[in-house]
C-alpha positions in Angstrom: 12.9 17.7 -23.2 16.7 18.8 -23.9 17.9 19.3 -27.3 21.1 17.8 -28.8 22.3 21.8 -29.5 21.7 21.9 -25.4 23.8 18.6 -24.7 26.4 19.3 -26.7 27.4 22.6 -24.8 26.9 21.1 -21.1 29.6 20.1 -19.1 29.5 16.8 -17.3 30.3 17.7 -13.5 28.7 21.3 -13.9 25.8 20.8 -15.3 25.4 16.8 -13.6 25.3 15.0 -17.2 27.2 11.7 -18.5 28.0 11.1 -21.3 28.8 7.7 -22.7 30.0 6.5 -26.6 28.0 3.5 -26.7 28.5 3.8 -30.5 27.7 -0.3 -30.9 25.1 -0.1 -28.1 27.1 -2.2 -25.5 26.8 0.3 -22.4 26.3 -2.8 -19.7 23.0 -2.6 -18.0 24.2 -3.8 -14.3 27.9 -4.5 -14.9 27.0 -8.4 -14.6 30.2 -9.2 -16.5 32.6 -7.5 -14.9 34.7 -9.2 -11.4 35.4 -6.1 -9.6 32.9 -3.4 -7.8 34.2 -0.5 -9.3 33.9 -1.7 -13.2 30.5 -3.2 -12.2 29.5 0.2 -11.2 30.2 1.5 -14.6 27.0 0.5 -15.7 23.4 2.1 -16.6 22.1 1.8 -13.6 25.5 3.0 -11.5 25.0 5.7 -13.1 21.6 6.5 -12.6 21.9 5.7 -9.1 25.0 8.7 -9.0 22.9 10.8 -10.7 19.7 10.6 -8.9 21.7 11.5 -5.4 23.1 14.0 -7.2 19.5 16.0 -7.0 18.9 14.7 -10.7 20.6 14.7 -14.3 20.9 13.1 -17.5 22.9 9.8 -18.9 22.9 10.4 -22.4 24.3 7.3 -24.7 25.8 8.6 -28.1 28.1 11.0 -28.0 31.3 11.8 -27.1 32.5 13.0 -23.5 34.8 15.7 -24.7 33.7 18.7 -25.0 31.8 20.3 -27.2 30.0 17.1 -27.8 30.1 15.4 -31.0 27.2 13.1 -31.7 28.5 9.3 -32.7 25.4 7.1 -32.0 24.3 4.4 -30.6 21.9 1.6 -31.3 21.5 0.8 -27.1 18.1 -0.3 -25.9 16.8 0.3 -30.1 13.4 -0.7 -29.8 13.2 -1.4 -26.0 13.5 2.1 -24.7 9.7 0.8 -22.8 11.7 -2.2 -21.3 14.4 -0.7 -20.3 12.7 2.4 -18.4 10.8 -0.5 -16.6 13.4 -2.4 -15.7 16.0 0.9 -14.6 12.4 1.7 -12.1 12.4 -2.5 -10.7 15.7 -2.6 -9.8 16.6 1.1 -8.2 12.9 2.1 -7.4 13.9 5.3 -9.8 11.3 6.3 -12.7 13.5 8.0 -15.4 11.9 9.4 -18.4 14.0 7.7 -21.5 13.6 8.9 -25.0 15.6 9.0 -28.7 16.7 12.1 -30.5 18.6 12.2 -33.6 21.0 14.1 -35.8 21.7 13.2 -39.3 20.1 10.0 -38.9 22.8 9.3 -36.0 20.5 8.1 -32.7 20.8 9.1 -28.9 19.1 7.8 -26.1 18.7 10.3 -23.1 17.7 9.0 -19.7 16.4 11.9 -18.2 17.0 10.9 -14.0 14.5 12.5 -11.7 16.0 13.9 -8.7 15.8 12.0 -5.2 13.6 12.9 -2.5 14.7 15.0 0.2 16.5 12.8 3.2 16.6 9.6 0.3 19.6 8.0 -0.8 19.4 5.6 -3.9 22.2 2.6 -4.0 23.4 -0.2 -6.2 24.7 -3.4 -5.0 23.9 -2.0 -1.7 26.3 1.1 -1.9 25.1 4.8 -2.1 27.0 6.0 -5.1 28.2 9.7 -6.1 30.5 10.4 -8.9 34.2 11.8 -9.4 35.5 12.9 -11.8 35.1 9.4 -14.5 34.8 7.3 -11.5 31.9 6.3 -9.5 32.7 6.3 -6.1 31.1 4.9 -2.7 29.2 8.1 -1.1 31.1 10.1 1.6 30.1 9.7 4.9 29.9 13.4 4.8 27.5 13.3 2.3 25.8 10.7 3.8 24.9 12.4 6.8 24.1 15.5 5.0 21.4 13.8 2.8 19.7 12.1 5.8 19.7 14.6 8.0 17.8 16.7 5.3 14.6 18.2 6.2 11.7 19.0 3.8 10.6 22.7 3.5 7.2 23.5 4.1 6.3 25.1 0.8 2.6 25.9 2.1 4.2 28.6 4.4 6.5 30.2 2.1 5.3 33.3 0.8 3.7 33.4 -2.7 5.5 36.4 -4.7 2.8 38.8 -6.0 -0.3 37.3 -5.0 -2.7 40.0 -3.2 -5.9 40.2 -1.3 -7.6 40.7 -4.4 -6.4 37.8 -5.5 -8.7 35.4 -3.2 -12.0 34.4 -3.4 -14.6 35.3 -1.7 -16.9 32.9 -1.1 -14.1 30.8 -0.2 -13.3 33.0 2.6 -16.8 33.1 3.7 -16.8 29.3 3.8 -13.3 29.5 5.8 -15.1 31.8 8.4 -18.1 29.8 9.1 -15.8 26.4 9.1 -13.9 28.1 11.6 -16.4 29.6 13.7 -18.1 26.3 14.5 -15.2 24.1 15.1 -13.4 26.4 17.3 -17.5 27.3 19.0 -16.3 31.3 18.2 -18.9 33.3 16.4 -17.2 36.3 17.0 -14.9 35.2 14.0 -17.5 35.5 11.1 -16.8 39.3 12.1 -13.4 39.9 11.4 -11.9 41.4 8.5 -10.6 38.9 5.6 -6.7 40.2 7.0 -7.4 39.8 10.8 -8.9 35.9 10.1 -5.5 35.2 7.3 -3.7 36.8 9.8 -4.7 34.8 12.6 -4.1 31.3 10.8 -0.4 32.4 9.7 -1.5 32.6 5.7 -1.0 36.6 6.2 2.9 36.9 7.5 4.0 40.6 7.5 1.7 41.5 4.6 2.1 39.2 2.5 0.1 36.2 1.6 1.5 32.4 1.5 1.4 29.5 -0.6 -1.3 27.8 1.5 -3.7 30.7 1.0 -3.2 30.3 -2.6 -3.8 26.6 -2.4 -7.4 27.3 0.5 -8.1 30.5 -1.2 -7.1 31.7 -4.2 -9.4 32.4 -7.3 -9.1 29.8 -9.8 -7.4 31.7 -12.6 -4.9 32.7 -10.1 -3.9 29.1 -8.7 -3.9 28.5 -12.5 -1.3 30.9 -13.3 1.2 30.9 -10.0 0.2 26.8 -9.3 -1.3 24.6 -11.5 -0.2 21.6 -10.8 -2.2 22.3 -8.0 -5.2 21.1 -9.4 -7.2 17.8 -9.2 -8.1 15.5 -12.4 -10.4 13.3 -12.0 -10.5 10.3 -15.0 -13.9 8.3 -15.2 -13.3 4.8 -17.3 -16.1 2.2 -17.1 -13.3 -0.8 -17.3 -10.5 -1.1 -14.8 -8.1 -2.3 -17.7 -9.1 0.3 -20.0 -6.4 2.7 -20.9 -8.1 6.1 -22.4 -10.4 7.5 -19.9 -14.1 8.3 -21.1 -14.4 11.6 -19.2 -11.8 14.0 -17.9 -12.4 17.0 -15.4 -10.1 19.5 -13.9 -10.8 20.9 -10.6 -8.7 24.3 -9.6 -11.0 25.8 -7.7 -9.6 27.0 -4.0 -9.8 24.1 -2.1 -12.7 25.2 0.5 -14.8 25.7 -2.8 -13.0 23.0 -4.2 -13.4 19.8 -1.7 -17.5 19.5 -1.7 -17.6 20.0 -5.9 -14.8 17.1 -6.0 -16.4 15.1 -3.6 -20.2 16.0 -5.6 -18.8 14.7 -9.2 -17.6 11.5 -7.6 -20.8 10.7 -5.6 -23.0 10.7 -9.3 -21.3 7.6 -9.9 -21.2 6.3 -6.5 -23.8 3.0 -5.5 -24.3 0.7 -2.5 -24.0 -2.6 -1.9 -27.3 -4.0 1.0 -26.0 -5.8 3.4 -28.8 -8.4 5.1 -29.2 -11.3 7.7 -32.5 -11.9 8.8 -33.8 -8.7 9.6 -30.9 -7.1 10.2 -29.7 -4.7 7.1 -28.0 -1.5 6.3 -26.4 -0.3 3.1 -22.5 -0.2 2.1 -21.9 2.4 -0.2 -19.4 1.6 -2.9 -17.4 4.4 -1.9 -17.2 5.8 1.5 -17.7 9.6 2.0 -15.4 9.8 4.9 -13.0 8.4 3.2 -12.6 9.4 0.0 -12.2 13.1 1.4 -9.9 12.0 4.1 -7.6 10.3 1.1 -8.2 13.4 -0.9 -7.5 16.0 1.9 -4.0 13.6 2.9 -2.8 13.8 -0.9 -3.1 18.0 -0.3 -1.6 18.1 2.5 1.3 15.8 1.7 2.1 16.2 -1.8 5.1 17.7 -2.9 3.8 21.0 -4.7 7.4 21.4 -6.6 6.7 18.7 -8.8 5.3 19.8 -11.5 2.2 17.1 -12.4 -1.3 17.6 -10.1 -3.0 14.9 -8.3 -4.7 12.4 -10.5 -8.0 10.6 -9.3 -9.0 7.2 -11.7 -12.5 6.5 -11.1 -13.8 3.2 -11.9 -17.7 1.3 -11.4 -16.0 0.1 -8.3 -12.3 1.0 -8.0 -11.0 4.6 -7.0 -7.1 5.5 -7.1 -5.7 8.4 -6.1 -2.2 9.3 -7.0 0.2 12.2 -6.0 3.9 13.5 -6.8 6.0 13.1 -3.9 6.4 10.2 -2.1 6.0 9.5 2.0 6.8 11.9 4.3 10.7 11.4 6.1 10.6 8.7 7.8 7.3 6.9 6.4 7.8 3.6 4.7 4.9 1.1 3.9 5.5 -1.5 6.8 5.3 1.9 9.6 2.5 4.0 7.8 0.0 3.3 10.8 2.6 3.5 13.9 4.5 6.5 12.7 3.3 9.9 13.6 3.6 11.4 10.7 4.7 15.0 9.6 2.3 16.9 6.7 4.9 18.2 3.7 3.0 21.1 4.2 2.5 21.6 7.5 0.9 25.2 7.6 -1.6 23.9 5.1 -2.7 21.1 6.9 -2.5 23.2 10.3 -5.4 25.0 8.7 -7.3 22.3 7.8 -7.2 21.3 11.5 -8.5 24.5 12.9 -11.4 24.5 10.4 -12.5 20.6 11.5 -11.9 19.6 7.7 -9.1 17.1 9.7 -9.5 16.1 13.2 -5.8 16.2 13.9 -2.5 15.8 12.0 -2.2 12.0 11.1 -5.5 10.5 11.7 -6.5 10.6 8.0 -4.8 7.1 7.1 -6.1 5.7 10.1 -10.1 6.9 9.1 -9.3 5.4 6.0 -8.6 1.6 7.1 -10.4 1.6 9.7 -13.6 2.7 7.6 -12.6 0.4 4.8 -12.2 -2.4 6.5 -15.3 -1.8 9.0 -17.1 -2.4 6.1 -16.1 -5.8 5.0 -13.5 -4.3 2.0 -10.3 -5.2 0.8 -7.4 -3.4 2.9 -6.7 0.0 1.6 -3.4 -0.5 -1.5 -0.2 1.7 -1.1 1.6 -1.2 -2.4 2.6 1.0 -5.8 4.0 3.8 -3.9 7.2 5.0 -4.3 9.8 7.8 -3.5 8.5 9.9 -6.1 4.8 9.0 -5.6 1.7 8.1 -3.4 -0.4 5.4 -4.7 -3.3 4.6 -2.7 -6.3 2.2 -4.2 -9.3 1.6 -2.9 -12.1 -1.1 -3.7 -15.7 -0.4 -3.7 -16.4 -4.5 -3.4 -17.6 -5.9 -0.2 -14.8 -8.5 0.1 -16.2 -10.4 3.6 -20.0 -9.5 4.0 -20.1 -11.8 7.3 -16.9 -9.4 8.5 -18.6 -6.3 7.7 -22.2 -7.8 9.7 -19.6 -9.0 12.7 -18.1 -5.4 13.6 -21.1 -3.4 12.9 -22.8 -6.0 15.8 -19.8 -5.4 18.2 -19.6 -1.3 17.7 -23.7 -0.7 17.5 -24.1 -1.1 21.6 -20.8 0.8 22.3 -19.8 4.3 23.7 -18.0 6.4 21.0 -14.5 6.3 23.2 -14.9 2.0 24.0 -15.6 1.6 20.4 -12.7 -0.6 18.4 -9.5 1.4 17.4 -8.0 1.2 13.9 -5.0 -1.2 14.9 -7.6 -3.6 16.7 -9.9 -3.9 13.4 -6.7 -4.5 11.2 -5.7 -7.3 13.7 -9.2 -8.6 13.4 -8.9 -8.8 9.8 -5.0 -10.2 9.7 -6.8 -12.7 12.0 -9.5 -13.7 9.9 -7.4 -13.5 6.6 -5.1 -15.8 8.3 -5.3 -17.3 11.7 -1.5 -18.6 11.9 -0.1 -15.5 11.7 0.5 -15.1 15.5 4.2 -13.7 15.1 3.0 -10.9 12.9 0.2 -10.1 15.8 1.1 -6.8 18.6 0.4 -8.8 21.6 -0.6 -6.0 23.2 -4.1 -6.0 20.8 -4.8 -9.4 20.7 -4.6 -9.7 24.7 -6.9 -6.6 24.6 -8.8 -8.6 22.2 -9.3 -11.5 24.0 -10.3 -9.5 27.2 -12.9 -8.3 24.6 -13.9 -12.2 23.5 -13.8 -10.8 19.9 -10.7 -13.6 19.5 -10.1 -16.9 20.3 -7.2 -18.5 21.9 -6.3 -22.3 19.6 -3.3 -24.6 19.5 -0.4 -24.5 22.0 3.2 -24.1 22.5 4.3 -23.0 19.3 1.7 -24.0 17.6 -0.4 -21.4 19.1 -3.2 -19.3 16.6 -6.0 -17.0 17.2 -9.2 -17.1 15.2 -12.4 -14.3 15.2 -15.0 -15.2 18.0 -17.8 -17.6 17.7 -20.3 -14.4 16.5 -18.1 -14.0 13.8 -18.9 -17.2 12.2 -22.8 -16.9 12.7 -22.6 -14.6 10.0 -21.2 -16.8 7.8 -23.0 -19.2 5.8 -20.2 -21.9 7.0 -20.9 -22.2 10.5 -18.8 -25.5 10.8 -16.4 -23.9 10.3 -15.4 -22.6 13.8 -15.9 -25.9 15.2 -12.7 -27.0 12.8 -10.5 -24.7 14.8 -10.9 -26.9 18.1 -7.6 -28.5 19.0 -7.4 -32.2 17.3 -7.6 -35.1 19.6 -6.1 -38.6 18.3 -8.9 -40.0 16.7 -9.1 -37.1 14.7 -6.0 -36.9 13.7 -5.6 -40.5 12.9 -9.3 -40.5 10.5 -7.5 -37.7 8.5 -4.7 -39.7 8.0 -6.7 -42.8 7.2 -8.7 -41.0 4.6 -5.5 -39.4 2.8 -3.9 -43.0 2.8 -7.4 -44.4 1.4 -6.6 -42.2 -1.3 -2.6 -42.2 -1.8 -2.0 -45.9 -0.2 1.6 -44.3 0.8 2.9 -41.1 2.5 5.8 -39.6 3.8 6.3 -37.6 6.6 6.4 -34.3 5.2 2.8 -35.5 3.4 1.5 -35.5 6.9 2.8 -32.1 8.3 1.5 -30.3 5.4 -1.7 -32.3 5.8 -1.9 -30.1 9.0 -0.4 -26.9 8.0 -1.0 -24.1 10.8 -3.1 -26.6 13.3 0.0 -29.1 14.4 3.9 -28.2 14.5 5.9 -30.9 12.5 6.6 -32.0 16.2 3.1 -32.4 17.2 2.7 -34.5 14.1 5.6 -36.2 14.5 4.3 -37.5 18.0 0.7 -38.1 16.9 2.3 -40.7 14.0 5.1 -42.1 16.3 1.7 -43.3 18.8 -0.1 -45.1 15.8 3.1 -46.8 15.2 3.1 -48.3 18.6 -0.3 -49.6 18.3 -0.2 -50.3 15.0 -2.1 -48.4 13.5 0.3 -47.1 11.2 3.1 -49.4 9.5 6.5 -48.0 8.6 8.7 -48.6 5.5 12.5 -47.2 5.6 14.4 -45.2 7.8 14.8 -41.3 7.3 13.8 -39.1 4.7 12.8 -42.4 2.6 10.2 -43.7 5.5 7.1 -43.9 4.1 4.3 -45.1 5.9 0.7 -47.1 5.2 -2.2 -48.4 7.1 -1.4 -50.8 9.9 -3.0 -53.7 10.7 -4.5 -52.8 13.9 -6.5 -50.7 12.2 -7.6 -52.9 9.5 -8.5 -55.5 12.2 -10.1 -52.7 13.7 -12.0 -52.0 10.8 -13.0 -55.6 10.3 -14.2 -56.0 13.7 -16.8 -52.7 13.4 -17.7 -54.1 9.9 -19.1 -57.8 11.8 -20.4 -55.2 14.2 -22.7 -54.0 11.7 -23.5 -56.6 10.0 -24.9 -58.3 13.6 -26.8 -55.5 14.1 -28.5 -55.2 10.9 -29.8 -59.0 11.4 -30.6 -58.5 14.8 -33.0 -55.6 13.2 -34.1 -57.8 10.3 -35.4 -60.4 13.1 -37.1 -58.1 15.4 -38.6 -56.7 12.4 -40.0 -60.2 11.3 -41.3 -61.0 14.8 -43.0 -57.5 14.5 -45.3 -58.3 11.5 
């Protein structure tokens, strides 16, 4: 945290501060009240924006902007500091740290503005900002370039500045060795001297040992003093809204000691959920080995290790998150995370990794991690509170669709490991079952491979096409009628729903009816169905247009009448033949 003494020496282009009066607190927060673009961006969060592109700085609110700096305060944001901070992150996607100091009772507010990520540029009102001079000015398209064109460093291969061969531990060189030797089928390599083997895997370069060999390697009072924000926490709290965690433990061990003593603490708390129908059972274990080390293994190999603040791992009775500084990888967004190849931060590190079968191959981890998550009838893995500074990923012990997990555990059981289901094919499965109209969100590619599979079926047409899960699916449900309401409706099924809403209403509108039929019927289909029963009155109209409404005809009720005498026949027919009976 800066100092006033510090602020008021710093120069405002130097040393990438602003300062701002804001003596009766009136600093606009978005420039709402101002007409033209450049006075709106004089604002809070113009600023911010500038600032963050600018690698990082500080807006400080309170004291004068010439220099030296005298302190005038301000009363901005007084007793909403919380507010504001959350409302500066909602509208830029930037996390500042805000917070007051004060001299002689006079008050400043500093927002302390992270720097962006490497190839990110932040924007307000949907222009990249930089400042000049007092002004803040639309980015050059210089600048620009430069900033997306930016390619991370891989900090794993840089070298680490005194660390020696006496600095690494032992055992977890052992453990490298015999990782190595069976994945690669080389027993020869258990042989070679400790230099030869770092050698080999690029963590000895010229003599001198790199970052990743701290990270894989190094002895735990080491990483502790060259990289501790290299560690693990993991936070154990019994209730998912609780706020102090009931038991906190550090891990900085190497990571090949490391990984199986993480993965050991978790896996006291861990349970299963029996999964059963008929015979038929196996156990769901709250939280999946695989992939709790692939999520683990993906935030060491992609976190950004010049962030000061380690990974943090919040266990709950059936909720795990797993959060790490730095956000994706260049050119990884949410809606792309499982079609984009993607690149490790730290490439060497996870190169490693690779060669000692701890990963299969660069990439795959996110994919193990859906496509074991959802294989087992869970919610979809969460990176929904990711950002450019962070990676949030949450994952939910509870079996959210047992009849899901039952359906592709039938379909993989009898299949060879290379015809069994890919990731994208079980997350179209599940968009399918989650919601069957979704067909323009669906890669037509997998569902045609998914029909050819009869794991899908085809409903609807024209436009009104949908897909819903196979018949096999629905066995394992306790609602098997429900497949049977996915058939395509005929007239006399469409007309019986629409008699039973008007039993109930007396009068619709159109609009009543289409959503009566939401994702089984286009508005057209509907419009069709109801212009037939108007011609054979079975359906009456009142008004034209958007005012039409429309009531039971009297076809119908005649209709009805006539089945009603029907009946009534019948049942004395039966009374008679039952009388001649005795």
């Amino acid at each position: 945290m800066i100092t006033i003494e510090e602020l008021k020496n710093l120069k405002e282009s130097e040393d990438k501060v602003e300062f701002k009066r804001g003596e009766r607190g009136n600093i606009s927060y978005d420039g709402g009240s101002k007409n033209k673009p450049s006075d709106r961006r004089r604002c809070i969060l113009g600023y911010v924006t500038a600032l963050c592109n600018e690698c990082g700085g500080y807006l400080v609110i309170g004291m004068k902007d010439s220099f030296p700096h005298e302190v005038v305060g301000t009363n901005q944001n007084k007793g909403s500091i919380g507010e504001l901070e959350s409302n500066i992150y909602r509208d830029t996607g930037i996390r500042p740290k805000i917070y007051e100091l004060y001299e002689d009772k006079r008050r400043v507010l500093i927002i302390d503005v992270p720097s962006r990520p490497l190839g990110k540029v932040f924007k307000f009102e949907d222009v990249a900002l930089m400042r000049v001079g007092e002004e803040l000015r639309p980015m050059s398209d210089e600048k620009y370039l430069d900033i997306i064109q930016e390619q991370e460093p891989d900090f794993s291969q840089l070298i680490c500045n005194g660390l020696s061969l006496s600095d690494l531990d032992e055992e977890a060189i052992s453990i490298l060795k015999e990782k190595y030797s069976i994945k690669q089928d080389n027993p020869r390599f258990r042989t070679l001297s400790d230099s030869q083997i770092l050698s080999d895997l690029d963590l000895l370069k010229n003599g001198k040992l790199t970052n990743a060999a701290l990270i894989l390697l190094g002895k735990e009072e080491v990483i502790k003093e060259k990289l501790p924000q290299s560690s693990i926490m993991l936070e154990y709290r019994s209730l998912e809204n609780q706020i102090p965690f009931e038991n906190r433990i550090g891990f900085t061990q190497p990571f090949f000691r490391m990984i199986d003593n993480l993965w050991y603490t978790i896996n006291l708390r861990n349970g299963s959920f029996p999964i059963q129908e008929g015979a038929y059972i196996f156990d769901v274990p709250f939280f999946n080995e695989e992939v709790i080390r692939e999520s683990i293994n993906n935030a060491i190999t992609h976190r950004d290790y010049k962030v000061a603040s380690e990974i943090v791992i919040k266990q709950f009775p059936q909720r795990l998150d797993i959060i790490n500084a730095g956000g994706f990888p260049i050119g990884v967004t949410l809606d792309n995370l499982l079609n984009t190849p993607s690149t490790p931060r730290n490439r060497l590190l996870a190169d490693v990794l690779q060669k000692t079968g701890i990963v299969e191959r660069s990439g795959q981890g996110v994919d193990k991690i859906f496509y074991n998550t959802l294989t087992e009838g869970k919610a979809e893995p969460d990176y929904s509170e990711s950002n450019s500074f962070q990676v949030s990923l949450k994952l939910s012990a509870v079996i959210k669709d047992r009849a899901f997990a039952l359906f592709i555990d039938s379909v993989q059981k009898d299949l060879s490991e290379e015809k069994k289901l890919s990731v994208l094919e079980v997350i179209t499965l599940n968009k399918i079952k989650e919601n069957s109209s979704l067909k323009k969100e669906l890669d037509v590619e997998i569902v045609n491979k998914l029909l050819d599979k009869k794991l899908i079926e085809r409903r609807g047409r024209t436009n009104a096409i949908f897909y819903i899960l196979s018949k096999d699916y629905y066995e394992f449900t306790d609602e098997k009628g429900e497949y049977y309401k996915f058939f395509e409706l005929d007239d006399e099924q469409v007309l019986n729903t629409i008699i039973q809403f008007l039993n109930k209403e007396k009068k619709s509108k159109m609009k009543d009816f289409v959503n009566l039929f939401n994702g089984r019927l286009t508005r057209r289909q509907v419009s069709l169905r109801i212009d037939k029963f108007l011609n054979n009155k079975m359906l009456e109209k009142n008004g034209e247009g958007k005012l039409a409404t429309y009531c039971i005809g009297q076809n119908y009720i005649k209709r009805m009448d006539v089945i009603s005498q029907i009946i009534d026949i019948g049942i004395k027919e039966m009374e008679k033949k039952n009388k001649t009976i005795e």
